[in-house]
C-alpha positions, 0 to 999 in steps of 0.5 A, a space after each residue: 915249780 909247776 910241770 905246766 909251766 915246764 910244758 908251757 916254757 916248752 911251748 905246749 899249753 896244757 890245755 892240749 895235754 893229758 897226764 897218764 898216771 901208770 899207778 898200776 896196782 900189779 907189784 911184779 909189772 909195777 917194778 918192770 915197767 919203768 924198766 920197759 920205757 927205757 929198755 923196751 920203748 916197744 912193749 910201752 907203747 903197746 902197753 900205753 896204746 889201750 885204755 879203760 874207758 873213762 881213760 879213753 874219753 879224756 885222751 880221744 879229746 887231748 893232742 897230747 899225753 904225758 906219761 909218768 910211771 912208778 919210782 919209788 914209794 909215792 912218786 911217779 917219774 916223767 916218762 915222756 910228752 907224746 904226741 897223739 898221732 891216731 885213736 882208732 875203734 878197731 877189733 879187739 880181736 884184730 888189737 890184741 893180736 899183736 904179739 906185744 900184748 901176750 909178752 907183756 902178760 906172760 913175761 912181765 905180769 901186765 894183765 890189765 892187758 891180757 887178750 883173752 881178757 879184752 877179747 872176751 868183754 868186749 868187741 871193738 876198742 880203741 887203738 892209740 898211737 902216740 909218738 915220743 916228742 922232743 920236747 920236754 926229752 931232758 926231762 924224761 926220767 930226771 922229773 919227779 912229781 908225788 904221785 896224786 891221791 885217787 884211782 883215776 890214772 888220767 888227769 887233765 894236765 891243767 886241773 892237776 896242777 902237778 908240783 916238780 917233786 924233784 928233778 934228779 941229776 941223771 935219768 933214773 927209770 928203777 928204783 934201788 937194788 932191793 937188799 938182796 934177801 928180797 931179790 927174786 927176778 923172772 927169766 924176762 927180768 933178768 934180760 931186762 934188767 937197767 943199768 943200775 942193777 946190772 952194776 951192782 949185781 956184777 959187783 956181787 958174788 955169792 951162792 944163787 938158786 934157780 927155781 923151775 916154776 912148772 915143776 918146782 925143780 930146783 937149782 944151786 949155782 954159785 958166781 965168782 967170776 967175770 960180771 959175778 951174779 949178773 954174769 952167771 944169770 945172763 948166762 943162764 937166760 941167754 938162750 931159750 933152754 938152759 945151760 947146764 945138764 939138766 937145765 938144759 932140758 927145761 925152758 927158761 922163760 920157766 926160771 926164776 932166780 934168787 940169792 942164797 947168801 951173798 958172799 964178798 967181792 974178795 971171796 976166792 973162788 975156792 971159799 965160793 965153791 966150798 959153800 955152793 957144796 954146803 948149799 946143794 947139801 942143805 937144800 938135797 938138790 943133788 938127790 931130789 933136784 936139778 944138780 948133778 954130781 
């Protein structure tokens, strides 16, 4: 099956439709992106509101976007039909005040949109406004498609003829866990985490390091209770300075987390302890980083 022949049993023709292909090429953003249009649908529309130029020319002339983000390797998932309600020649200045836009830069990566940038190249640009539309909704995150050769990220829907890859059971906005020697996450990606992960890192117990980025100063802490790993993290980013002694003088937004060894969900809480001290020996975290006696 075709995606347009889903818009057109939807009762959207594709001829008013344009595709936006977010293929962003920033691995850290790439991975959190989908996670904004499920759980920060703000940032997205910040995100999707601003456009190169070539981008720009073929939405001024479309009623419509439909939107796919990242989802895997080679494929894009379907984010949602919007609906375009204003495209507006406005100035960078005045665009690139909104406070959405230095989140998304200093908390996720997204430097494609960076103010500085934009303010800097150019005087005016256009402003998008589009609004999510109810059709086509059961769709978003379940519709698959490949994700098509070439760098242009906007296609008219009608020439792209995109083929359904997939349509999953549920809605699916992240790809897998990573194996958890891979796992490092930001302060903001932790907050941000989906559902997905949020489970599995509940599920795991384990020896954690915490690295301060504008110093290097490091932390060992160790999870075993409720919510284990995920718990113990979200504990950590709940405020805007940290929990403990020391990293309670530092700013979270700084942190960023990773797994040392992953231990057993049964493993009790004394075997757990027993290698957090092993970990702090090994690593001189006590001496010459951010753990105490």
């Amino acid at each position: 099956m075709l995606f347009n022949s889903a818009l057109s049993e939807a009762g959207v023709a594709p001829e008013t439709v344009a595709i936006i292909l977010h293929k962003t090429n920033l691995p850290r953003f790439r991975q959190v992106l989908p996670w904004l249009v499920e759980n920060r649908p703000d940032l997205f529309d910040a995100y999707q509101s601003v456009h190169s130029d070539s981008a720009t020319s073929t939405l001024r002339r479309r009623d419509h976007a439909a939107s796919f983000v990242p989802n895997g390797s080679g494929t894009l998932v379907f984010a949602g039909l919007y609906r375009k309600i204003a495209a507006e020649l406005v100035p960078t200045a005045e665009l690139y005040s909104d406070p959405r836009f230095v989140e998304l830069e200093r908390d996720y990566g997204a430097v494609d949109t960076a103010p500085t940038r934009h303010i800097a190249e150019r005087q005016e640009q256009y402003r998008f406004v589009f609004r999510l539309c109810p059709e086509l909704s059961d769709l978003r995150g379940r519709l698959v498609i490949k994700s098509p050769p070439g760098r242009t990220y906007t296609r008219l829907a009608e020439r792209l003829d995109a083929e359904i890859f997939a349509l999953l059971p549920e809605p699916v906005f992240s790809a897998p866990v990573p194996d958890w020697r891979d796992l490092v996450l930001s302060a903001a990606e932790v907050r941000l985490l989906p559902a997905s992960w949020r489970a599995r890192l509940s599920e795991w117990r384990g020896i954690y390091l915490i690295l301060d980025e504008t110093d290097g100063g490091r932390y060992v802490g160790s999870a075993y209770g409720e919510a284990n790993i995920y718990g113990r993290w979200r504990a950590h980013v709940s405020g805007e300075q940290g929990v403990t002694a020391e990293l309670g003088h530092r700013k979270t937004s700084a942190l960023r987390f990773s797994l040392l060894e992953r231990l057993g969900p049964d493993t009790s809480m004394e075997d757990v302890v027993a290698r957090e001290t092993q970990w702090k020996k090994r690593l001189h975290t006590i001496e010459f980083g951010l753990n105490r006696q």
